[in-house]
C-alpha positions as CSV (number, residue, x, y, z in Angstrom):
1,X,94.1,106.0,109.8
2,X,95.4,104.0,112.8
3,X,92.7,101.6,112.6
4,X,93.0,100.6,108.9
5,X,96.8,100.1,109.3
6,X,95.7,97.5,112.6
7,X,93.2,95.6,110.2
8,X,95.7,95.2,107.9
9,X,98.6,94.2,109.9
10,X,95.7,91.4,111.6
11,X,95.3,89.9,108.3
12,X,98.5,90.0,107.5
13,X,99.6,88.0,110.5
14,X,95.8,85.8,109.7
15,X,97.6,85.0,107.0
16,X,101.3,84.2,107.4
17,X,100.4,82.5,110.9
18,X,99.3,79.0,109.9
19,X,102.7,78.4,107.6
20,X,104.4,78.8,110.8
21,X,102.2,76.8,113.3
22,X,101.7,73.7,111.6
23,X,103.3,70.9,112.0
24,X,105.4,68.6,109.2
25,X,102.5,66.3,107.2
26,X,102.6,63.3,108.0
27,X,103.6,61.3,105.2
28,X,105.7,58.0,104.7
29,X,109.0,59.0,104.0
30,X,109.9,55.9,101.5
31,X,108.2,53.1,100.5
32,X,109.1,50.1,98.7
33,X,107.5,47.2,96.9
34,X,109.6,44.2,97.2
35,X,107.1,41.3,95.4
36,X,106.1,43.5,92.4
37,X,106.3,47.0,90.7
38,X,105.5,50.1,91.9
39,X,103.6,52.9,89.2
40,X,104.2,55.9,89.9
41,X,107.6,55.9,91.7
42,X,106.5,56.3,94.9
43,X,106.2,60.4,95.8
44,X,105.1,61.2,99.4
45,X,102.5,63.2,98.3
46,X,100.3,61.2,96.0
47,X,98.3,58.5,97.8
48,X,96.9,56.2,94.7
49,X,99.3,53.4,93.4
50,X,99.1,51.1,90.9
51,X,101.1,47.6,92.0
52,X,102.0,44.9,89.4
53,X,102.4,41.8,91.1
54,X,103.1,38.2,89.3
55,X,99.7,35.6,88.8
56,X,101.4,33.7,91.9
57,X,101.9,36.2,94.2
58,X,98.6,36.9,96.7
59,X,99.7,39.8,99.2
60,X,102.0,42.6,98.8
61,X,105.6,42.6,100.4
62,X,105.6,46.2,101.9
63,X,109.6,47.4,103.2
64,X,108.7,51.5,104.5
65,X,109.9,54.1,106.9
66,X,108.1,56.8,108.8
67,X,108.8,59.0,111.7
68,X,108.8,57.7,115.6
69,X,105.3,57.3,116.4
70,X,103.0,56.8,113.6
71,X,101.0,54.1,113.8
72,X,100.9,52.1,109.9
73,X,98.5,49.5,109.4
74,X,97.8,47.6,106.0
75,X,94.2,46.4,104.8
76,X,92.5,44.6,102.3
77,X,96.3,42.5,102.0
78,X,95.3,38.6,101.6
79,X,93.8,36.5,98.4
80,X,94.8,39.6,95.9
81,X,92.9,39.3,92.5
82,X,93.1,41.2,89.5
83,X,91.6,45.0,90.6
84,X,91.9,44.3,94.0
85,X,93.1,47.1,96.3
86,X,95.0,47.7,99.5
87,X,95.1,50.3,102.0
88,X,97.8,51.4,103.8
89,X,96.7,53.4,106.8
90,X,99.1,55.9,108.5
91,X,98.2,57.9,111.4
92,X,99.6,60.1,113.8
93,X,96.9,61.6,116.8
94,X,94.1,63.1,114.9
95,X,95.5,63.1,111.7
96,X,95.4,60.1,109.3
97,X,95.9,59.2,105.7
98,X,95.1,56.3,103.2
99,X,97.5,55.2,100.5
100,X,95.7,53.2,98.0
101,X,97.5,50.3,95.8
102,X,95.2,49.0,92.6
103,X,96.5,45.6,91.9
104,X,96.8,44.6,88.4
105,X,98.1,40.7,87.8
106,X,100.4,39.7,85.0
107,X,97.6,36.7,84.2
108,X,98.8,34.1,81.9
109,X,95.7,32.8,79.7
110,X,95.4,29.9,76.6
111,X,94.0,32.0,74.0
112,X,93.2,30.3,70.6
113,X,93.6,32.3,67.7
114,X,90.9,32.4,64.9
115,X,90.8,34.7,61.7
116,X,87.6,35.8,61.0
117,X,86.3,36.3,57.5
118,X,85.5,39.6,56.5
119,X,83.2,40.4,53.3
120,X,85.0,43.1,51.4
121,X,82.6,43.4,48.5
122,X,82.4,47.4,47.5
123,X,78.5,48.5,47.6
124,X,78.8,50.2,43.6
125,X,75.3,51.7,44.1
126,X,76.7,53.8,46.9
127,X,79.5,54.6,45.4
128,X,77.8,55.8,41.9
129,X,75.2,57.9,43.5
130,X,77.2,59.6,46.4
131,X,78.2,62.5,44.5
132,X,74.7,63.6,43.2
133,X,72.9,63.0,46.8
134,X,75.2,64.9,49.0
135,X,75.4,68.2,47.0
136,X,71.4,67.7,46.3
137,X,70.6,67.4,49.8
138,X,72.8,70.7,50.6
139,X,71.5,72.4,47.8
140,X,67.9,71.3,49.2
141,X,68.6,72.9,52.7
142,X,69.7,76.0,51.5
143,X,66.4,76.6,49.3
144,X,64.4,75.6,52.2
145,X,66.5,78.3,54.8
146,X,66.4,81.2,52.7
147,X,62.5,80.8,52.1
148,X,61.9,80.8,55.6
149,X,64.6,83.4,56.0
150,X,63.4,86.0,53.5
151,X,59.8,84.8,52.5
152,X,58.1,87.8,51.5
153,X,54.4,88.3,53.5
154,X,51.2,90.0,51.8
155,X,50.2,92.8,54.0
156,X,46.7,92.4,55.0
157,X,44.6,95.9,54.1
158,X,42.2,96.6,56.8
């Protein structure tokens, strides 16, 4: 009996051990966008960001805190285009995480607007004849299922 009640203490403590070992994630603790719009709010947990930015703009204006010692770098920051995306690289040691911005541009195009015409002539024959070939078809199936369903076979007399 002793030895059950030791596994199960041991996993027990396999268990519970890690929630008290490990160290605070390392996350950015706020982050700010201060040349365009942020979507989602920012959350310290989600690492994919969509940035609006104006058609004049060309990098992102970054304003963020973390803790003492972690090392932030920003990639992928210069000549931003439409679907474009940044990374902003925070690491600590070992560890290290990517924060991902998707740019999408407010682009101002000359569009010309044209009306196209559209023939709206009803096809009659279609109409007139829609009612008898639907049912007729149905009707058609069902004959053909329940002859291969319940076709009766002549017993061969040896």
């Amino acid at each position: 009996m002793g030895w059950i009640m030791k596994k199960v203490l041991f996993f027990l403590l396999f268990l519970l051990i890690p929630h008290f070992v490990t160290a605070k994630d390392l996350v950015i603790d706020k982050l700010e966008i201060l040349n365009g719009e942020l979507s989602p709010n920012f959350d310290i947990y989600n690492t994919e960001y969509s940035v609006i930015l104006e058609d004049s703009e060309f990098n992102i204006e970054f304003n963020y805190q973390v803790e003492e010692g972690v090392i932030v770098s920003v990639n992928n920051n210069h000549d931003l285009e439409n679907d474009s995306i940044v990374t902003l690289t925070i690491s600590k040691n070992e560890e290290k995480i990517d924060y991902n911005f998707h740019i999408l541009k407010n682009i101002t195009k000359n569009t010309i607007a044209f009306k196209e015409s559209v023939n709206n002539e009803e096809n009659n024959f279609m109409f007139k004849y829609k009612i008898y070939i639907i049912p007729g078809c149905c009707l058609f199936l069902i004959f053909i299922i329940y002859k291969i369903l319940f076709h009766k076979r002549k017993k061969k007399i040896i």
